[in-house]
BALOBA-1460 file (C-alpha; in Angstrom, 3 decimals):
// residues 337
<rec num="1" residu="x" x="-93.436" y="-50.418" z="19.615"/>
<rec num="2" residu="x" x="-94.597" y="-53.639" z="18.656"/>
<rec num="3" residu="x" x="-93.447" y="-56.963" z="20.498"/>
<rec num="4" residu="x" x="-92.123" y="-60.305" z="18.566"/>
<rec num="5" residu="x" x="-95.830" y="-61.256" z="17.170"/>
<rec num="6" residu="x" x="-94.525" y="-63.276" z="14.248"/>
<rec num="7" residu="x" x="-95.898" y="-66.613" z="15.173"/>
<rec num="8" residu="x" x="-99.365" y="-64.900" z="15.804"/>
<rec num="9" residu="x" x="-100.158" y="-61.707" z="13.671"/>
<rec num="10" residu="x" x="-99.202" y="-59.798" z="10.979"/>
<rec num="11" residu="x" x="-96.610" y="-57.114" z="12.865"/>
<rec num="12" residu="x" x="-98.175" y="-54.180" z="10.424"/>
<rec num="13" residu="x" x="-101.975" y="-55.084" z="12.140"/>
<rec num="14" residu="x" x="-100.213" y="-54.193" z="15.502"/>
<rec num="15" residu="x" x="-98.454" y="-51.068" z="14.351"/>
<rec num="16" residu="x" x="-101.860" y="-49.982" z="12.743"/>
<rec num="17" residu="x" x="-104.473" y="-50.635" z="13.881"/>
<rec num="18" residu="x" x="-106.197" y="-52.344" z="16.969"/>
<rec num="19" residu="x" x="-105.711" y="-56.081" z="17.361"/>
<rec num="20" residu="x" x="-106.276" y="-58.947" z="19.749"/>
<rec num="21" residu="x" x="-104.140" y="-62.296" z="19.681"/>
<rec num="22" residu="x" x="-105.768" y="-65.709" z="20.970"/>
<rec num="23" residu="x" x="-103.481" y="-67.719" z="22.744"/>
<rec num="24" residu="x" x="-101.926" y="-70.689" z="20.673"/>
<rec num="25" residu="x" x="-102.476" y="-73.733" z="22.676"/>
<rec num="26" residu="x" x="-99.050" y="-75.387" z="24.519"/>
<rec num="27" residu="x" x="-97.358" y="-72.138" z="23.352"/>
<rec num="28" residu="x" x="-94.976" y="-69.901" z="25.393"/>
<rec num="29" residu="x" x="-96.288" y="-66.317" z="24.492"/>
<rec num="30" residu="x" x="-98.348" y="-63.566" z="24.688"/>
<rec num="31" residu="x" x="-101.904" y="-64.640" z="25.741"/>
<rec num="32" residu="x" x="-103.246" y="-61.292" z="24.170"/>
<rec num="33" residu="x" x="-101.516" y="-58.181" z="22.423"/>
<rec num="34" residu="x" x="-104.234" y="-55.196" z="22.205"/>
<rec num="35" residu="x" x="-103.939" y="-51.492" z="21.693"/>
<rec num="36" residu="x" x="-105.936" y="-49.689" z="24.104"/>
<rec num="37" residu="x" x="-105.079" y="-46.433" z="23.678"/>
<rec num="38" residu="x" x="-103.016" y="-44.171" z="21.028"/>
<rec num="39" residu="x" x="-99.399" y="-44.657" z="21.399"/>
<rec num="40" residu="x" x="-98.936" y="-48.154" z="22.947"/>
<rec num="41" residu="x" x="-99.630" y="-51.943" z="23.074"/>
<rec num="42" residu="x" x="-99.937" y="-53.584" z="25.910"/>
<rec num="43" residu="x" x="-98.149" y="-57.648" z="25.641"/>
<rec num="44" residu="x" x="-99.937" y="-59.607" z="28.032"/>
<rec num="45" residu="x" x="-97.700" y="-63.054" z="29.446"/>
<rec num="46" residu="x" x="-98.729" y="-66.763" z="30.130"/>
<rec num="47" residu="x" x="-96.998" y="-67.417" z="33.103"/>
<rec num="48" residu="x" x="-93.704" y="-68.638" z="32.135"/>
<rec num="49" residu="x" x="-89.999" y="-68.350" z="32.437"/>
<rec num="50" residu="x" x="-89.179" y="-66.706" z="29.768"/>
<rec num="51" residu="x" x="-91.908" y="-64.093" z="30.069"/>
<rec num="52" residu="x" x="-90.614" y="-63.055" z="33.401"/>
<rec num="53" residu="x" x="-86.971" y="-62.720" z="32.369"/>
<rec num="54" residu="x" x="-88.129" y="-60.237" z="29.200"/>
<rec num="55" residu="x" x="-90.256" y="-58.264" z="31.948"/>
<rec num="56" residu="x" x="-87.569" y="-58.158" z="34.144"/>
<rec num="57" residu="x" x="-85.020" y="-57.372" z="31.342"/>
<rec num="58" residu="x" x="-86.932" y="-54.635" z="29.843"/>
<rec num="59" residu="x" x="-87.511" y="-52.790" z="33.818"/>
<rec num="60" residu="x" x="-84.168" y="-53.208" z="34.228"/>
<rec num="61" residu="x" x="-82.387" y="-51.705" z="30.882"/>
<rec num="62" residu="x" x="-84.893" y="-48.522" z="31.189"/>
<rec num="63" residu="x" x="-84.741" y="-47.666" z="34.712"/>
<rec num="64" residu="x" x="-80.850" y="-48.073" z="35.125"/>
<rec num="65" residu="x" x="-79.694" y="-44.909" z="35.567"/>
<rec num="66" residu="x" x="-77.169" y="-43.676" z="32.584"/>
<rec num="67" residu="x" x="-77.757" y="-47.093" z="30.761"/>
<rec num="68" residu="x" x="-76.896" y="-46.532" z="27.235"/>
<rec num="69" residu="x" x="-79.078" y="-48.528" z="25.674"/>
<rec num="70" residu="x" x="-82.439" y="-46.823" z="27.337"/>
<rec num="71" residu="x" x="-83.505" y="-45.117" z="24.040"/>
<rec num="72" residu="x" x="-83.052" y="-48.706" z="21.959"/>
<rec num="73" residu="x" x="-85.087" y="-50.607" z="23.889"/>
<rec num="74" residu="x" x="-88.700" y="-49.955" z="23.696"/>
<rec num="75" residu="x" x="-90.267" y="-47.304" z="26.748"/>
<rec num="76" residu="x" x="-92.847" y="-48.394" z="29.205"/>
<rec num="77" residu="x" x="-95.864" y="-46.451" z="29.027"/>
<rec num="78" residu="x" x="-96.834" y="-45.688" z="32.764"/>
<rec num="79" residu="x" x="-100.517" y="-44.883" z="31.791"/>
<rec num="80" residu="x" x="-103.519" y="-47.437" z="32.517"/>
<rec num="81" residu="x" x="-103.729" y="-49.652" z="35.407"/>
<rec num="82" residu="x" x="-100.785" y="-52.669" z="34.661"/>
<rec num="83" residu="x" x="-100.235" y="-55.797" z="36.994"/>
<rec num="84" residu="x" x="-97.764" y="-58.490" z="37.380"/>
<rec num="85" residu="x" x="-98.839" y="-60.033" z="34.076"/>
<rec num="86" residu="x" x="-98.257" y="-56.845" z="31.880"/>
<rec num="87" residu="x" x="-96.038" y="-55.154" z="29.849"/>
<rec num="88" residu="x" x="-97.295" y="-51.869" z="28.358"/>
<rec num="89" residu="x" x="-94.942" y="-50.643" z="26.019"/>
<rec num="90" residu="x" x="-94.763" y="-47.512" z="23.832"/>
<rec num="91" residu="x" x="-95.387" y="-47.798" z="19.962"/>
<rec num="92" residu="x" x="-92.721" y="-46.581" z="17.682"/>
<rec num="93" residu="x" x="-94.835" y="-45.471" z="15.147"/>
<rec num="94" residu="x" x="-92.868" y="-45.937" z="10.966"/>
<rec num="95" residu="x" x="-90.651" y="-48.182" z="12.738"/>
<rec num="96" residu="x" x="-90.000" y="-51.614" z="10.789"/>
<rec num="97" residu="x" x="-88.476" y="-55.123" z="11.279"/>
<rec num="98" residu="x" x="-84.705" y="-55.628" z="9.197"/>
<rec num="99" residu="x" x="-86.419" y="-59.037" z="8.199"/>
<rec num="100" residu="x" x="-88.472" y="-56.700" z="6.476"/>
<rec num="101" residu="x" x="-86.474" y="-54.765" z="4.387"/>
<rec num="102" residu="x" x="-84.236" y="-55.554" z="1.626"/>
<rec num="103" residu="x" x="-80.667" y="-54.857" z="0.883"/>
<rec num="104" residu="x" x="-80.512" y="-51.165" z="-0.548"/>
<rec num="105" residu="x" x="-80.163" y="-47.549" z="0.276"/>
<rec num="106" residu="x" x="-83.779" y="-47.609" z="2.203"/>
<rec num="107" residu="x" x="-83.534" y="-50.625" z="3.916"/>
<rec num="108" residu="x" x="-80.073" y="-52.631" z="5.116"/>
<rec num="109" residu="x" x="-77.933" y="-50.298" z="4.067"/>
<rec num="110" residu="x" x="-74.208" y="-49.974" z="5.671"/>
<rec num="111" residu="x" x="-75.564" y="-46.558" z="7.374"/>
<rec num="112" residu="x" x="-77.797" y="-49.028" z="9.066"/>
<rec num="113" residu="x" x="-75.106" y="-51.905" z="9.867"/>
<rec num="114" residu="x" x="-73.176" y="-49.169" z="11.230"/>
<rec num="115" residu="x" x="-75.921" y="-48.392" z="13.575"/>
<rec num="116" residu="x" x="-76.666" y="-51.775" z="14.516"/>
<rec num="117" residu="x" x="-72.927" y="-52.895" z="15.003"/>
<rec num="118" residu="x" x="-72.991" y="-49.877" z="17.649"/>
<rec num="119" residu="x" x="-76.140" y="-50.917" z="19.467"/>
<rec num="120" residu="x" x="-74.881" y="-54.213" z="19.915"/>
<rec num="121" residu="x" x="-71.953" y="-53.231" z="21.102"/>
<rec num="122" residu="x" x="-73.823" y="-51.172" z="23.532"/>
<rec num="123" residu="x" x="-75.178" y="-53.741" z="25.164"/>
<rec num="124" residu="x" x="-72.395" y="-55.840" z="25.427"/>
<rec num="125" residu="x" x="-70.594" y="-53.333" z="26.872"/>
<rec num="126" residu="x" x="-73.792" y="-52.672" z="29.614"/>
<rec num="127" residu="x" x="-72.788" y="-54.892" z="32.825"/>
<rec num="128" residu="x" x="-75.480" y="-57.327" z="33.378"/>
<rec num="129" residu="x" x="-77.565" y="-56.737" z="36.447"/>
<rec num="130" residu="x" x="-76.764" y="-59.181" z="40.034"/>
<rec num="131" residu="x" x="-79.732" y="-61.372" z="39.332"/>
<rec num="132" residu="x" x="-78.734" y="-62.225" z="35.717"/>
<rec num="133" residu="x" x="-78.882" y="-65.818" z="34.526"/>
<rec num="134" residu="x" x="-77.413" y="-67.620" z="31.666"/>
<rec num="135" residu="x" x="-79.297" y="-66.678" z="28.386"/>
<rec num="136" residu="x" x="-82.387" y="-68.815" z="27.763"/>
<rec num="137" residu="x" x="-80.727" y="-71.468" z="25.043"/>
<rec num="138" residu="x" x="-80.971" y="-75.367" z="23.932"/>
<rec num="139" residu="x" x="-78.324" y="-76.832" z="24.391"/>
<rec num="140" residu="x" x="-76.341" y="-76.683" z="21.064"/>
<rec num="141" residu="x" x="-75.776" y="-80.647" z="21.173"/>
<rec num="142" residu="x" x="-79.863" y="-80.873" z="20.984"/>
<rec num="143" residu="x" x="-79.764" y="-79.657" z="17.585"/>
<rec num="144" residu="x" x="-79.107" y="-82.813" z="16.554"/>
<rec num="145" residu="x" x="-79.897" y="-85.230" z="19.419"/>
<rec num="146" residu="x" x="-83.612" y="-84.385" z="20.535"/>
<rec num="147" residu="x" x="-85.537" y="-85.782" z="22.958"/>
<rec num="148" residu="x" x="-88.322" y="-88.301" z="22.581"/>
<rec num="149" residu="x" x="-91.051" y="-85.396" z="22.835"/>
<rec num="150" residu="x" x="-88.997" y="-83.071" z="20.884"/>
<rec num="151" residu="x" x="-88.744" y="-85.330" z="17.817"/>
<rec num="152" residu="x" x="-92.576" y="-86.199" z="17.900"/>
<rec num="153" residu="x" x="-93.151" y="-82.453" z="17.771"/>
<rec num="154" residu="x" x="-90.573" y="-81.956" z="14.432"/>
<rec num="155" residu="x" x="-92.735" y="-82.245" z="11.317"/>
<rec num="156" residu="x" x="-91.894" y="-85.078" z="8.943"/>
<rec num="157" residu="x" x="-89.057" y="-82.056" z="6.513"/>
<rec num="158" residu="x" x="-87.099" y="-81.711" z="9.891"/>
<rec num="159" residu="x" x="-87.181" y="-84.929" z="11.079"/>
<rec num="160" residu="x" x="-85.070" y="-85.788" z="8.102"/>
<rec num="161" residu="x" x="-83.034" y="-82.894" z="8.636"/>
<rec num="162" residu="x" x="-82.246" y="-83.982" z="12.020"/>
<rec num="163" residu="x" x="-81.277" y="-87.459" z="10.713"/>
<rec num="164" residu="x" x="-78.722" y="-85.544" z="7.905"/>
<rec num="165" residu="x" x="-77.228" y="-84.028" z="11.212"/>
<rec num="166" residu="x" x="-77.200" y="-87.601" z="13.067"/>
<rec num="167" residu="x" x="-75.126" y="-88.912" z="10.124"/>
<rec num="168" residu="x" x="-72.358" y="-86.413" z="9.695"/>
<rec num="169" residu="x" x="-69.034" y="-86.651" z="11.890"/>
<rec num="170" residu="x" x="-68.849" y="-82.926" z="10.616"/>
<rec num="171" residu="x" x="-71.498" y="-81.529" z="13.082"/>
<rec num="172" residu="x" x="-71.087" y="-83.098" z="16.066"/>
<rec num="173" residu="x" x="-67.415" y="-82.271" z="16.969"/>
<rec num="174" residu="x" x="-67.573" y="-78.436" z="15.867"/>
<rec num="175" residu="x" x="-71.149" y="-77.856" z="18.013"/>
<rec num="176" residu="x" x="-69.526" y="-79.536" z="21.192"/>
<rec num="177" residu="x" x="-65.891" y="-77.790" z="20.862"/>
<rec num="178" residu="x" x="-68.575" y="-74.092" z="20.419"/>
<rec num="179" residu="x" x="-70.267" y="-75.148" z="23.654"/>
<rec num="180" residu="x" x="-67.314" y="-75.627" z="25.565"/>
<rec num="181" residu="x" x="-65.296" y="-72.619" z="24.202"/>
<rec num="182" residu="x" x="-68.558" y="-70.243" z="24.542"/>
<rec num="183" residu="x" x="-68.094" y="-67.819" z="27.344"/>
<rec num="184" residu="x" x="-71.144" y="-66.684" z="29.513"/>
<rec num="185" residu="x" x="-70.017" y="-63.619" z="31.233"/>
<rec num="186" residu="x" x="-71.740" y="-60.987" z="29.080"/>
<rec num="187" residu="x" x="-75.114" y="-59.360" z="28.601"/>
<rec num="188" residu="x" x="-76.321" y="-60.697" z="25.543"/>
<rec num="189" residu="x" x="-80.304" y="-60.360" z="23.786"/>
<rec num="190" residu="x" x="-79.665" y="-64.345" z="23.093"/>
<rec num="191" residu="x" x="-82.450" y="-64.640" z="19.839"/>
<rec num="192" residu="x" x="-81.110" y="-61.163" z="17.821"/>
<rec num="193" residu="x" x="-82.875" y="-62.054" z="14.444"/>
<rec num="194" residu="x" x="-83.393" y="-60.114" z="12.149"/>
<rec num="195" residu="x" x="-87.094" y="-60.158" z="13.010"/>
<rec num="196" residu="x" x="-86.694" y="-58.467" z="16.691"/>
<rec num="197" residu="x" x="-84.461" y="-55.757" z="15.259"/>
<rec num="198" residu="x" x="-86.306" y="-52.469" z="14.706"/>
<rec num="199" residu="x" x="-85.419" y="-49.648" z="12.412"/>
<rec num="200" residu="x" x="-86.505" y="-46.289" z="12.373"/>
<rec num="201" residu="x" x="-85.383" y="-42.813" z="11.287"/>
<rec num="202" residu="x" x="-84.142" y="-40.100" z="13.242"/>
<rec num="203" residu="x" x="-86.424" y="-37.373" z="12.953"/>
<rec num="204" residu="x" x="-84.372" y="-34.194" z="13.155"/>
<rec num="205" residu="x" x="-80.951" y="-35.918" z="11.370"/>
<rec num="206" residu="x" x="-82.334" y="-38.895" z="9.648"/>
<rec num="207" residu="x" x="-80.011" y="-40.961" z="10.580"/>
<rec num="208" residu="x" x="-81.132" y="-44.874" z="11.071"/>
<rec num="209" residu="x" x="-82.472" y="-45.517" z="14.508"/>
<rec num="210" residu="x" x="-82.006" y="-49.289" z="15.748"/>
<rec num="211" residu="x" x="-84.371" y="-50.733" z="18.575"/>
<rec num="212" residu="x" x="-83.834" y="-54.381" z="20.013"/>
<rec num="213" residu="x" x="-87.334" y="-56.552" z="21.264"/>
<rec num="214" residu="x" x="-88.054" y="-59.464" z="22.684"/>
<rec num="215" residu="x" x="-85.631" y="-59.764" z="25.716"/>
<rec num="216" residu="x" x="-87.330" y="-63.249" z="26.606"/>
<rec num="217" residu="x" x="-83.939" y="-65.136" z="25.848"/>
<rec num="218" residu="x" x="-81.399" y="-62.223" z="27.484"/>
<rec num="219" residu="x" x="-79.117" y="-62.937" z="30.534"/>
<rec num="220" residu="x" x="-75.723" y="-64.424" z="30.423"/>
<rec num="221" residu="x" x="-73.981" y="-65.760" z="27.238"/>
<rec num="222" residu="x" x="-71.199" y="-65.329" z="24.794"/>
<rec num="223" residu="x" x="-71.523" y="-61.518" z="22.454"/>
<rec num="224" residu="x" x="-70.451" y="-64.284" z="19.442"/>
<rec num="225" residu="x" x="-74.027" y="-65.485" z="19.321"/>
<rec num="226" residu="x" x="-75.712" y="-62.330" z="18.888"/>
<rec num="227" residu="x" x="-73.568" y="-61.505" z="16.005"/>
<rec num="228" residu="x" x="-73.602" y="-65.124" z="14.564"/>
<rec num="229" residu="x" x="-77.553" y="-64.763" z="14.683"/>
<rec num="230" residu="x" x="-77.251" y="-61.557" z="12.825"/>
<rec num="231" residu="x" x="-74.947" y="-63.151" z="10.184"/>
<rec num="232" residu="x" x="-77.187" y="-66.437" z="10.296"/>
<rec num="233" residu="x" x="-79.940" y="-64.349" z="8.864"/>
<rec num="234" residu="x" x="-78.281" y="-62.034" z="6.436"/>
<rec num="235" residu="x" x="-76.416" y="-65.730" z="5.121"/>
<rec num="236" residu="x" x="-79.916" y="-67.157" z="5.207"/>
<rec num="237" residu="x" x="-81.621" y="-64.408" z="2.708"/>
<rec num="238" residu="x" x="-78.635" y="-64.720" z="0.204"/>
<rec num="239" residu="x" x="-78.674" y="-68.497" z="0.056"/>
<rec num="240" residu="x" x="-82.981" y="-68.699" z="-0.140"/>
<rec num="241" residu="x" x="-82.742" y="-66.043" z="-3.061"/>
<rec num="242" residu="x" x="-80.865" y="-68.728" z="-5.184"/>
<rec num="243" residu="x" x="-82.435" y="-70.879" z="-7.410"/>
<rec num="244" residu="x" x="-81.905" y="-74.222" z="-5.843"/>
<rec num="245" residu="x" x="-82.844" y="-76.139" z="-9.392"/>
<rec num="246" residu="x" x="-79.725" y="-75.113" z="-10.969"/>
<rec num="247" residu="x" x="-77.442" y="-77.841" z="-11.917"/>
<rec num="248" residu="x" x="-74.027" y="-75.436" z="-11.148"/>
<rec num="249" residu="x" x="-73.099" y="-74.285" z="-7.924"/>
<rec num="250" residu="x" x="-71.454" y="-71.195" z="-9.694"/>
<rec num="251" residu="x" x="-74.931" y="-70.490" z="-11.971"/>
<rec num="252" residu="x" x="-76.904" y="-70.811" z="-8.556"/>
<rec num="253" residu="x" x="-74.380" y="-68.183" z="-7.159"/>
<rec num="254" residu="x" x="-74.157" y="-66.094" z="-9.319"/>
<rec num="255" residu="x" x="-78.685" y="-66.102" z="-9.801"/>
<rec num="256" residu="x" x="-79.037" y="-64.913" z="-6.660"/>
<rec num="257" residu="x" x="-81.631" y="-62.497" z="-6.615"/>
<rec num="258" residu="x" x="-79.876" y="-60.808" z="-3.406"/>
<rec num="259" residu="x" x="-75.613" y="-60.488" z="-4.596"/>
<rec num="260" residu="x" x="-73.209" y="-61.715" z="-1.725"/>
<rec num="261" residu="x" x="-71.324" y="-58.894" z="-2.295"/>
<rec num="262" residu="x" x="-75.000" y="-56.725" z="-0.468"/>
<rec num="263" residu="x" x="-74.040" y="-59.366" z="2.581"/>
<rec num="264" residu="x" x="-70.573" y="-59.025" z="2.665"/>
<rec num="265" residu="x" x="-70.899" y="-55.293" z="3.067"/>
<rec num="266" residu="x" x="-73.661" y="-54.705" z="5.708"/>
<rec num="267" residu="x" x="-71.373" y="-57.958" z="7.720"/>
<rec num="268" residu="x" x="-68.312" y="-56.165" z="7.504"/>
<rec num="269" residu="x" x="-69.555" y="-52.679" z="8.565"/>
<rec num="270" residu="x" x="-71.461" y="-54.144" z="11.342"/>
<rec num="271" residu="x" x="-68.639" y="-55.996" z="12.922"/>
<rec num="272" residu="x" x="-66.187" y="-52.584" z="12.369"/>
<rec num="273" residu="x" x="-68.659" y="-50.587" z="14.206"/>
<rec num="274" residu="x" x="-69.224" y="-53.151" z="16.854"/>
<rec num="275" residu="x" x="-65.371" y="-53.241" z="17.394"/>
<rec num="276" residu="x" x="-65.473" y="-49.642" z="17.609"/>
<rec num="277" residu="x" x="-67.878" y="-49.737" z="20.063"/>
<rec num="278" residu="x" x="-66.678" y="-51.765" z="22.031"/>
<rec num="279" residu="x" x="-62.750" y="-50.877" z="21.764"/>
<rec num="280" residu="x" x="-61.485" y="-54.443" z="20.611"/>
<rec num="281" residu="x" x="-61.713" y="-56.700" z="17.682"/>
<rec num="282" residu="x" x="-64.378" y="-59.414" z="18.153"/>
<rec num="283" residu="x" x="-63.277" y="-62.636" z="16.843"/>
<rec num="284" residu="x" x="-64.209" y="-63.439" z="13.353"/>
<rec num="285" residu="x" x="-64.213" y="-67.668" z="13.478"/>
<rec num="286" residu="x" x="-66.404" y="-67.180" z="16.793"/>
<rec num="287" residu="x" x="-69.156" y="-64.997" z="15.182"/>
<rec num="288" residu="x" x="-68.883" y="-67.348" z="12.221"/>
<rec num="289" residu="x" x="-69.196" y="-70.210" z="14.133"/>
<rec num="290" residu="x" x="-72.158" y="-69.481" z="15.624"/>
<rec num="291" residu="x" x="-73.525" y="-68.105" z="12.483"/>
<rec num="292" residu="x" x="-73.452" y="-72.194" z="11.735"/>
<rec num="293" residu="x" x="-75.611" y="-72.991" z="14.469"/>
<rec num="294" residu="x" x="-78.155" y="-70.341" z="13.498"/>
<rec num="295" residu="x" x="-78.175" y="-71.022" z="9.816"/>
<rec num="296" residu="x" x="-79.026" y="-75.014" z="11.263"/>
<rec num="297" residu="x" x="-82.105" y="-73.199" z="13.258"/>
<rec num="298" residu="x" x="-82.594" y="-71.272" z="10.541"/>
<rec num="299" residu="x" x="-82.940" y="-74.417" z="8.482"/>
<rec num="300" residu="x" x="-85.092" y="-75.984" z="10.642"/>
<rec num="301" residu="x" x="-87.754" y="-72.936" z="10.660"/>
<rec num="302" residu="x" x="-88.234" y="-73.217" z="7.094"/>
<rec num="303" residu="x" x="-89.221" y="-76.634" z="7.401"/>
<rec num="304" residu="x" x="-91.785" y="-76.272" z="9.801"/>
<rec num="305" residu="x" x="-95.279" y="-77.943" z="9.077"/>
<rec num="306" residu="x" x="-93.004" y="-79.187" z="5.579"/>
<rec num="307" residu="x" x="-93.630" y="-83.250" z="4.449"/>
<rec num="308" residu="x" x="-90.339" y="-83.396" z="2.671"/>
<rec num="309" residu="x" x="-86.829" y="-82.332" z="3.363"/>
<rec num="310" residu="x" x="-86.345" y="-78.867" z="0.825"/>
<rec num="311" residu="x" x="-83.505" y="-77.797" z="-1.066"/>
<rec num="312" residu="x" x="-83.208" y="-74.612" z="0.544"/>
<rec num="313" residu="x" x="-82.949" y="-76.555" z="3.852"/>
<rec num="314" residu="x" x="-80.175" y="-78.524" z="2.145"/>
<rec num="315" residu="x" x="-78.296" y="-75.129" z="0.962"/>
<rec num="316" residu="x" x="-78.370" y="-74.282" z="4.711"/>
<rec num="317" residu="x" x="-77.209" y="-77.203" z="6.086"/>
<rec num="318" residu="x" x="-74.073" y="-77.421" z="3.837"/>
<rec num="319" residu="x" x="-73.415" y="-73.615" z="4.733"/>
<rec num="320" residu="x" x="-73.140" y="-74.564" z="8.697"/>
<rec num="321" residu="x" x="-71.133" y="-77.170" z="7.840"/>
<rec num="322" residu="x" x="-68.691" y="-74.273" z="6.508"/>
<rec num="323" residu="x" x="-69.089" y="-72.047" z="9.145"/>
<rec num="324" residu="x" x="-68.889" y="-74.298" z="12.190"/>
<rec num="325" residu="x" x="-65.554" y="-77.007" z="10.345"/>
<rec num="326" residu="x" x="-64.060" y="-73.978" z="8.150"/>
<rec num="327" residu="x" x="-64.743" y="-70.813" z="10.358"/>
<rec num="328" residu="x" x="-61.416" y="-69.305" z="9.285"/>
<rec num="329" residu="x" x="-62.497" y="-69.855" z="6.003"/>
<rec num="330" residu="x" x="-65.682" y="-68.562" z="5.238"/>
<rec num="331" residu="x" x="-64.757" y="-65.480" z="6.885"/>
<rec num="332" residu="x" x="-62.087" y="-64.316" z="5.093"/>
<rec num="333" residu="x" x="-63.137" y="-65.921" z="1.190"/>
<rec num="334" residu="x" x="-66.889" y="-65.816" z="1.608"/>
<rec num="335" residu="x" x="-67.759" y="-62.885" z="3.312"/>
<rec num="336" residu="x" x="-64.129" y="-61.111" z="3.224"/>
<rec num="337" residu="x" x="-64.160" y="-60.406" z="7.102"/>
């Protein structure tokens, strides 16, 4: 099992091979990710929040007698001395990040959306433990109102993004009426990307195993965000596979290098098995809604370390706009929810 590494190795040099990570300076993170022995990794913490709620999170989910969700979330490896600073977890050897894999019979397949839509409703069904917070967020309302030290940290692409977001009446409104309508009474991973969703195969049946990582955001929150961050993502590969220099909104469609129609399908069968699971129909305009404010982080992500404000970034912006003004809408004509 490998932890969320992203911003500091490649994941394949953890699930390989040997590997230390230096700590990024002013960074929330591991301080070091090694693999001692056969079989595991051990994620070492600075000391911070966040770091103690995934510990916490991650005790708690495999150690809770009956808890469904003990064989998606990744096993603690009791071997080697371990401290208050230390998570050893076990390796899940051939297993692979969604992010990773592209939309076909081997990779996001609808088997697999059906798997995923159940996990998640798993854990939204768990009851959260007494000592539960709310789920580690920014406030959605800081997406386009910063602070001072916030802004100074945005490179020069996002701080014009953030002033495209200070302009429009079409933001503002939508983000605040999500806030107040979010609930926060359910367990919820808070930051399910596609990037901390593991897939791996079933040995003996060969059906699609799902694992969920990085619990640093978990507690409290509303199950519409961990859907809307799934959608965010699948949105977010459809609109970056378009050719942004196209002069016709329908040519740029229909050049996609990833068809909407791959989307529509692994969204729909998702959100069937997760009402399955979970005996109920989630509500469409909520996960789409939120889908909005991830396609905005989304947005901002690609233009990290970026000098000018890219089309792609555009493409996403005008996308939350639809989601978060037009919920109704893009869920039943673009993605036929």
């Amino acid at each position: 099992m490998f932890t969320n590494v992203r911003p500091y190795v490649n994941a394949r040099d953890v699930v390989t091979g040997a590997v230390t990570i230096r700590p990024l300076a002013g960074r929330n993170g591991p301080t070091a990710v090694e693999r001692p022995q056969r079989g595991s990794i051990i994620k070492r913490f600075l000391e911070s929040e966040a770091s103690a709620r995934e510990r916490r999170f991650v005790a708690e989910l495999l150690t809770r007698p009956g808890c469904p969700l003990n064989g998606h979330v990744a096993g603690i490896d009791d071997d080697g001395p371990t401290d208050d600073d230390t998570l050893r977890l076990r390796l899940i050897e051939g297993a692979h990040p969604l992010s990773a894999l592209n939309f076909d019979q081997a990779g996001l397949s609808t088997r697999v959306a059906d798997s995923l839509g159940r996990v998640v409703g798993l854990l939204h069904s768990t009851g959260p433990p007494d000592w539960a917070e709310e789920a580690a967020t920014v406030g959605l309302r800081q997406l386009w109102l910063p602070d001072m030290n916030q802004f100074e940290a945005l490179s020069l692409a996002n701080r014009q993004l953030i002033r495209v977001l200070q302009k429009s009446a079409a933001f503002e409104e939508p983000l605040i009426s999500l806030e107040q309508r979010a609930s926060r009474d359910t367990l919820i991973h808070g930051d399910l990307r596609l990037t901390n969703i593991l897939l791996s195969t079933d040995d003996t049946a060969g059906e699609p195993h799902i694992w969920l990582i990085d619990w640093e955001a978990a507690g409290l929150g509303d199950p519409h965000r961990d859907l809307g961050a799934v959608l965010a993502d699948l949105l977010t590969r459809w609109a970056t596979s378009m050719s942004y220099r196209s002069d016709s909104p329908t040519r740029m469609v229909a050049g996609a290098q990833i068809p909407l129609a791959r989307v529509q399908s692994f969204a729909q069968q998702m959100l069937r098995a997760y009402d399955t699971s979970i005996g109920r129909m989630s509500d469409r305009e909520m996960v789409v809604a939120h889908a909005g404010v991830g396609l905005i982080t989304n947005a901002l992500t690609i233009g990290d370390g970026a000098s000018m404000l890219a089309g792609h970034q555009v493409l996403l912006l005008q996308l939350a706009e639809h989601c978060l003004s037009a919920p109704t809408d893009v869920s039943r004509h673009l993605l036929g929810l």
